[in-house]
C-alpha positions as a Markdown table, in Angstrom:
| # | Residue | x | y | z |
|---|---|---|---|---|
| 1 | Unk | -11.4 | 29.6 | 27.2 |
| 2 | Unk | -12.1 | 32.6 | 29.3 |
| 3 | Unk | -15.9 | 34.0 | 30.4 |
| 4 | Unk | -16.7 | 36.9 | 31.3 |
| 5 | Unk | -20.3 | 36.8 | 32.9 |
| 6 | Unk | -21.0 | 40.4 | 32.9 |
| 7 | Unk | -20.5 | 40.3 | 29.1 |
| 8 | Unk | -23.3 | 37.3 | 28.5 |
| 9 | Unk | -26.3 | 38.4 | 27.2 |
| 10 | Unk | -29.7 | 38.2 | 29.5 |
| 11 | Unk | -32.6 | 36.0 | 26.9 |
| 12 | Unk | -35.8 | 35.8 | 29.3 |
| 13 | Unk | -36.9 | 32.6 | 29.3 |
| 14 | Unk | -39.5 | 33.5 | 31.8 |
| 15 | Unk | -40.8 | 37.2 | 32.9 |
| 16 | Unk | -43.8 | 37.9 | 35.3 |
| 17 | Unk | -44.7 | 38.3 | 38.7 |
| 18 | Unk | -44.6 | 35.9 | 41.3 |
| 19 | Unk | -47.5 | 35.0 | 43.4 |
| 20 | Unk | -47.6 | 34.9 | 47.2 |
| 21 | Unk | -48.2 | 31.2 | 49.3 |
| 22 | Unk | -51.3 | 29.6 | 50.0 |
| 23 | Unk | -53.3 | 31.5 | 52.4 |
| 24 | Unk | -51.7 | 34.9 | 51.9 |
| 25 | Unk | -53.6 | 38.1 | 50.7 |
| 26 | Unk | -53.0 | 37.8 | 46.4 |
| 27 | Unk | -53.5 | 41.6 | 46.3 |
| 28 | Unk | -49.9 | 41.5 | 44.6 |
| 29 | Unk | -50.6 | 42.7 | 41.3 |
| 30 | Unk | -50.1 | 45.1 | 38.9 |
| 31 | Unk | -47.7 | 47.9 | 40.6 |
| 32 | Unk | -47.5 | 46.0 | 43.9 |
| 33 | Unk | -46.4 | 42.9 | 42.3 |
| 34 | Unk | -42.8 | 41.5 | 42.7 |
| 35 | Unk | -41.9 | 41.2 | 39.3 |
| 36 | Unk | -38.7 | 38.7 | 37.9 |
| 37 | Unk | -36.9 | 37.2 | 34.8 |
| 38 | Unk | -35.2 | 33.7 | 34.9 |
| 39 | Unk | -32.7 | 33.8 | 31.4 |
| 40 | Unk | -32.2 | 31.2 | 28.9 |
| 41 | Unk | -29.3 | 29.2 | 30.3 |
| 42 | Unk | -26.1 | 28.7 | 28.4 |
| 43 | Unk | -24.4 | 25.5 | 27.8 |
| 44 | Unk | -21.0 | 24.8 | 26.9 |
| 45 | Unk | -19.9 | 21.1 | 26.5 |
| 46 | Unk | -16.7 | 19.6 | 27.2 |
| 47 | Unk | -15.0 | 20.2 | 23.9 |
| 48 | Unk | -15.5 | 23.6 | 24.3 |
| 49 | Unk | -14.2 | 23.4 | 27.9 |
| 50 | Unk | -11.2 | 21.7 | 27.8 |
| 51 | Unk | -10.4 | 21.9 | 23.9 |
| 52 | Unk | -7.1 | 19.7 | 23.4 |
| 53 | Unk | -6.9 | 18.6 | 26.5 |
| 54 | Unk | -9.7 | 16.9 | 26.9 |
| 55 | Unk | -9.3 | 13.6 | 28.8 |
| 56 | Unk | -12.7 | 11.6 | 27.8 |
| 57 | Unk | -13.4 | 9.5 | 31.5 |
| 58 | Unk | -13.1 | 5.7 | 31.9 |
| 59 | Unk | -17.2 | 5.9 | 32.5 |
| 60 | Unk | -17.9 | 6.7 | 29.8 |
| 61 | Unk | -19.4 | 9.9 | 30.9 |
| 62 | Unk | -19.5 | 13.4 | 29.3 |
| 63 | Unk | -19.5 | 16.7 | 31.2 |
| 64 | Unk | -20.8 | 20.6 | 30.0 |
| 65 | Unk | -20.8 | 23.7 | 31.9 |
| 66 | Unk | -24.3 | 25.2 | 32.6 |
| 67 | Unk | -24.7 | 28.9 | 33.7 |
| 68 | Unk | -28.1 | 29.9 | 35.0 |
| 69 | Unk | -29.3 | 33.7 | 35.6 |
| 70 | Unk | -32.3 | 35.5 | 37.2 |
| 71 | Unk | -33.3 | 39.4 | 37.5 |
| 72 | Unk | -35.6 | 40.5 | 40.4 |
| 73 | Unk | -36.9 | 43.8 | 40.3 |
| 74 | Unk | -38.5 | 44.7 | 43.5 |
| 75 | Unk | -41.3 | 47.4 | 43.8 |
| 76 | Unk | -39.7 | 50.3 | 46.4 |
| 77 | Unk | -42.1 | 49.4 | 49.2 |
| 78 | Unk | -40.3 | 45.6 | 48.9 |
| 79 | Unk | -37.3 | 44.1 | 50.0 |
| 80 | Unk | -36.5 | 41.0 | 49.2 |
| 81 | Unk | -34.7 | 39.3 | 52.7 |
| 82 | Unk | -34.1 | 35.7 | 51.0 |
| 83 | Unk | -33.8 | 33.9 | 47.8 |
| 84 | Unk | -34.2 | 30.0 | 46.9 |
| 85 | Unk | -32.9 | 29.1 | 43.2 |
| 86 | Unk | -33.2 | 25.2 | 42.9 |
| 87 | Unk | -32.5 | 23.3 | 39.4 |
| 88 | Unk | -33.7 | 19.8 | 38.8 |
| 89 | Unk | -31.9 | 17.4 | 36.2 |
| 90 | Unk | -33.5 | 15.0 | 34.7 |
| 91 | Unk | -32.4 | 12.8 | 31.2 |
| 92 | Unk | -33.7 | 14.5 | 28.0 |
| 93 | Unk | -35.6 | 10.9 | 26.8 |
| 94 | Unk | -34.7 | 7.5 | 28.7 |
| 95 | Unk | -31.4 | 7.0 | 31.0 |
| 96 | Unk | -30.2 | 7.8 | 34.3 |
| 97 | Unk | -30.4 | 11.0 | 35.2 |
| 98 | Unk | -27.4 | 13.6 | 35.3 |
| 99 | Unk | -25.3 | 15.1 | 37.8 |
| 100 | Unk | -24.5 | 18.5 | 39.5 |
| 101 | Unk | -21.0 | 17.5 | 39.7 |
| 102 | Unk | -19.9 | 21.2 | 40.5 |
| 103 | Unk | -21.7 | 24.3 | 41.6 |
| 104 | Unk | -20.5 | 27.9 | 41.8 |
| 105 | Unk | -21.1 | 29.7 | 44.2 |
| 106 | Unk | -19.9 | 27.7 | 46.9 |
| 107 | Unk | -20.9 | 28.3 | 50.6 |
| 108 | Unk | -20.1 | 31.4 | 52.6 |
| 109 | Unk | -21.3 | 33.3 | 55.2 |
| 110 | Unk | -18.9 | 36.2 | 54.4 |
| 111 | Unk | -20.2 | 38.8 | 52.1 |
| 112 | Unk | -18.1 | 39.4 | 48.7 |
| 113 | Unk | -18.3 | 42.1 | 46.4 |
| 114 | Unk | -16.1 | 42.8 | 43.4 |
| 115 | Unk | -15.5 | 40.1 | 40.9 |
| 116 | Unk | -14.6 | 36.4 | 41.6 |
| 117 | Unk | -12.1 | 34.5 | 39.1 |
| 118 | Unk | -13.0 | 31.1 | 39.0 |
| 119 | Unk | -11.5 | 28.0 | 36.6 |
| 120 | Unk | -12.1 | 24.8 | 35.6 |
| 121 | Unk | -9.1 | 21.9 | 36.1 |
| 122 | Unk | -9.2 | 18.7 | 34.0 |
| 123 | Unk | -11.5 | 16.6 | 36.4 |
| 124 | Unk | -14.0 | 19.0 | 35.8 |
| 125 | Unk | -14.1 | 20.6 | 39.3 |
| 126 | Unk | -14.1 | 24.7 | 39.7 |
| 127 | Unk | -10.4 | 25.6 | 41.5 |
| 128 | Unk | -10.0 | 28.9 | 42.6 |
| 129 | Unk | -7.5 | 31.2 | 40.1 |
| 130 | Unk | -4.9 | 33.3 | 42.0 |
| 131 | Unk | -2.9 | 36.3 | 41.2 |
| 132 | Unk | -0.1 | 34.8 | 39.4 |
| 133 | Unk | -2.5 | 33.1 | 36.9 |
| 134 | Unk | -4.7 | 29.7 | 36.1 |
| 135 | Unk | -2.5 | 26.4 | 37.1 |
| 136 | Unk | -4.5 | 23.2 | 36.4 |
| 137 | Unk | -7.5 | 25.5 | 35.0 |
| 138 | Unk | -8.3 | 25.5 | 31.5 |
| 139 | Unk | -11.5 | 27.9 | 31.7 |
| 140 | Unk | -11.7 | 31.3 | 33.5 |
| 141 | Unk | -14.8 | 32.5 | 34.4 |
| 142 | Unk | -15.1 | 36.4 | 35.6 |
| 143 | Unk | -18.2 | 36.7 | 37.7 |
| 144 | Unk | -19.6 | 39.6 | 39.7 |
| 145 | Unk | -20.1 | 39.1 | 43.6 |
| 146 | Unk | -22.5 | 41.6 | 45.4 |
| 147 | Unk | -24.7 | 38.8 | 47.2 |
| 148 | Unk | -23.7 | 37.1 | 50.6 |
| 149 | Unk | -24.8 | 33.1 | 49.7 |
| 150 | Unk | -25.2 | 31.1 | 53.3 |
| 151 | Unk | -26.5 | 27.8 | 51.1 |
| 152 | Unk | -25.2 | 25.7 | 48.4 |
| 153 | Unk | -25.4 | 22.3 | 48.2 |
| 154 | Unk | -26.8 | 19.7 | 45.4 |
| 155 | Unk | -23.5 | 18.8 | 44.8 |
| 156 | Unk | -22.9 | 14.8 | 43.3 |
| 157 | Unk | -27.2 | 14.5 | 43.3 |
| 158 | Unk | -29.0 | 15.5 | 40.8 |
| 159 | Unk | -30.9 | 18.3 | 42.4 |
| 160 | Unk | -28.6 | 22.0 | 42.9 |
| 161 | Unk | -29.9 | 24.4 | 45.5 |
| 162 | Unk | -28.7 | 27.9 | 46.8 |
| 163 | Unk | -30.1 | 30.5 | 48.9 |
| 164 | Unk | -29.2 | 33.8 | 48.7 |
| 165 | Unk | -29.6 | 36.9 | 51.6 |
| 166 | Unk | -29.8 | 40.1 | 51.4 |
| 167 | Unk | -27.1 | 42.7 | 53.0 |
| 168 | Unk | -28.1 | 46.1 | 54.9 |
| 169 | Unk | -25.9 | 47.8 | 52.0 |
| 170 | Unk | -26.1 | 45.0 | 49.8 |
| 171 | Unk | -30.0 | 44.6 | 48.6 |
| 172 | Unk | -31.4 | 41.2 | 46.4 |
| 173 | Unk | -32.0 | 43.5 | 43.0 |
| 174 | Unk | -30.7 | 42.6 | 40.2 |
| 175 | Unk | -29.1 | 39.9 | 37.7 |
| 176 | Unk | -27.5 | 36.9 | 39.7 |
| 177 | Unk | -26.0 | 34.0 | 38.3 |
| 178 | Unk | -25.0 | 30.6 | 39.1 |
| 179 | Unk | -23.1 | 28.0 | 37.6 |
| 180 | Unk | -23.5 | 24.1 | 37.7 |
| 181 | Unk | -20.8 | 21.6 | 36.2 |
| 182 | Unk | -23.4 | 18.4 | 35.0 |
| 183 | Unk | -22.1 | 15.1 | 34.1 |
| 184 | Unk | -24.1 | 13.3 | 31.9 |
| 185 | Unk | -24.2 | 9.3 | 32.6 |
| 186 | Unk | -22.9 | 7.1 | 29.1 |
| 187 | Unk | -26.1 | 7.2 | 26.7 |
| 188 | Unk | -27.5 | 10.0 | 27.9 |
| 189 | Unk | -28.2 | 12.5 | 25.6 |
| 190 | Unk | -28.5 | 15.5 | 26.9 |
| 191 | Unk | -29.8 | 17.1 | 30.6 |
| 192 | Unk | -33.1 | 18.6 | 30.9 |
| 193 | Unk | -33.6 | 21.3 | 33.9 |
| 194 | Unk | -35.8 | 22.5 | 35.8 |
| 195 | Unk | -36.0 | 25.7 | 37.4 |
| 196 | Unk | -37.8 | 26.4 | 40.6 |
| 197 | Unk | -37.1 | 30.3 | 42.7 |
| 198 | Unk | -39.0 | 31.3 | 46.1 |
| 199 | Unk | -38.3 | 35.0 | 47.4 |
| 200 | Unk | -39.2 | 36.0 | 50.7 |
| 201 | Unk | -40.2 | 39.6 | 50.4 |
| 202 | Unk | -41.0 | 42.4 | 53.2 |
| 203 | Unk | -43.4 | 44.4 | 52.0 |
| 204 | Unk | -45.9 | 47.1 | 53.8 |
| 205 | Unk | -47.9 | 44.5 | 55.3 |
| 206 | Unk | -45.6 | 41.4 | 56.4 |
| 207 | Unk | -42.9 | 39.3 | 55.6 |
| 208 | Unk | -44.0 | 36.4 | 52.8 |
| 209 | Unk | -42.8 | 34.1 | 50.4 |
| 210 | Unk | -43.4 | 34.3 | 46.7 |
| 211 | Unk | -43.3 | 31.6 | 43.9 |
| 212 | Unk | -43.7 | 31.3 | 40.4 |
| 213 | Unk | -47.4 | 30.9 | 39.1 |
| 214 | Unk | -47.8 | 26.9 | 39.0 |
| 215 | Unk | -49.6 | 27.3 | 35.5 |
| 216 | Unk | -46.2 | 29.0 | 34.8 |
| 217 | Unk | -43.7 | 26.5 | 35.6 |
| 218 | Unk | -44.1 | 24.0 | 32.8 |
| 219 | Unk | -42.0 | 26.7 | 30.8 |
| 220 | Unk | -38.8 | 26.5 | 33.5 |
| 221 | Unk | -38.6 | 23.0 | 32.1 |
| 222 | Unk | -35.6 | 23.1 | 29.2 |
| 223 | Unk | -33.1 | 21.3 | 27.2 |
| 224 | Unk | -29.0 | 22.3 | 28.0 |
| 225 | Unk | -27.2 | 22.0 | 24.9 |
């Protein structure tokens, strides 16, 4: 199976403008306001993954690949210096809850640009694909790089973080994606997420973090599959 991220289509799950912390100036409205989307995420489980070759685990456990996007579309008297995507699992009903047993991007304090070719092998971790093709991968995935990522971690807990900084010629505008690898525990039937994002933002003013709407958030709560 091969993905090309780029060609994915963007479904808003969320659009709106975040608010600034507690004890900030909430003048941030309107024209002034730093305004986002956070996209439906897409879900593909481990028959589509590994097709033929799928070896179902000893555990009992079953495994689906989770892609997660967000747009921010700063105002031009804004830059946004840092961004904090975290995603929650939890059990849709009663069990234990799942596991980010994979996240992509990994960490690097190197800025990339250009695309990144990326695979899945049969134990369900991502493996790097090089020039002379996809050994031990059975899913390519083609994903843009134009962000420097110093954070990623979340990985074997149920709880995935990155955080994203901006580049002198590189700004935080823009679609960015992430992917996450869950493993769902035996009689689980599916994973719920939950999607949180904090942007630091420089503005005319100051420097000040930003956060979705709390009466907002209930909706950054959804089933993957």
């Amino acid at each position: 199976m091969h993905i090309d991220d780029s060609s994915l289509p963007f479904d808003p799950l969320w659009e709106g403008a975040l608010e600034p912390s507690a004890g900030m100036f909430k003048a941030a409205r309107g024209d002034d306001a730093l305004m986002i989307s956070i996209g439906k995420p897409h879900w593909w489980n481990q028959q589509n993954i590994m097709g033929d070759k799928l070896i179902t685990p000893a555990s009992g456990a079953r495994y689906g690949l989770a892609r997660f996007v967000f747009a921010l579309r700063p105002q031009k008297n804004q830059e946004v210096k840092r961004v904090e995507f975290n995603i929650d699992l939890h059990a849709k009903g009663a069990g234990a809850r799942p596991i980010a047993f994979d996240l992509f991007p990994k960490t690097t304090t190197v800025e990339q640009t250009g695309k990144a070719s990326v695979g899945i092998d049969p134990k369900f971790k991502f493996v790097v694909i090089e020039a002379s093709g996809m050994p031990k991968a059975e899913v390519a995935l083609d994903i843009k790089q134009a962000k420097v990522v110093i954070t990623s971690e979340g990985t074997g807990s149920s709880a995935a973080r990155w955080l994203f900084e901006s580049h002198a010629t590189r700004p935080l505008v823009g679609d960015t994606s992430v992917y996450v690898i869950v493993e769902l525990p035996l009689g689980v039937e599916a994973a719920r997420a939950t999607l949180h994002l904090r942007a630091e933002v420089k503005d005319r003013f100051n420097v000040a973090s930003y956060f979705i709407p709390e009466e907002q958030r209930e909706r950054l709560s959804v089933v993957l599959g």
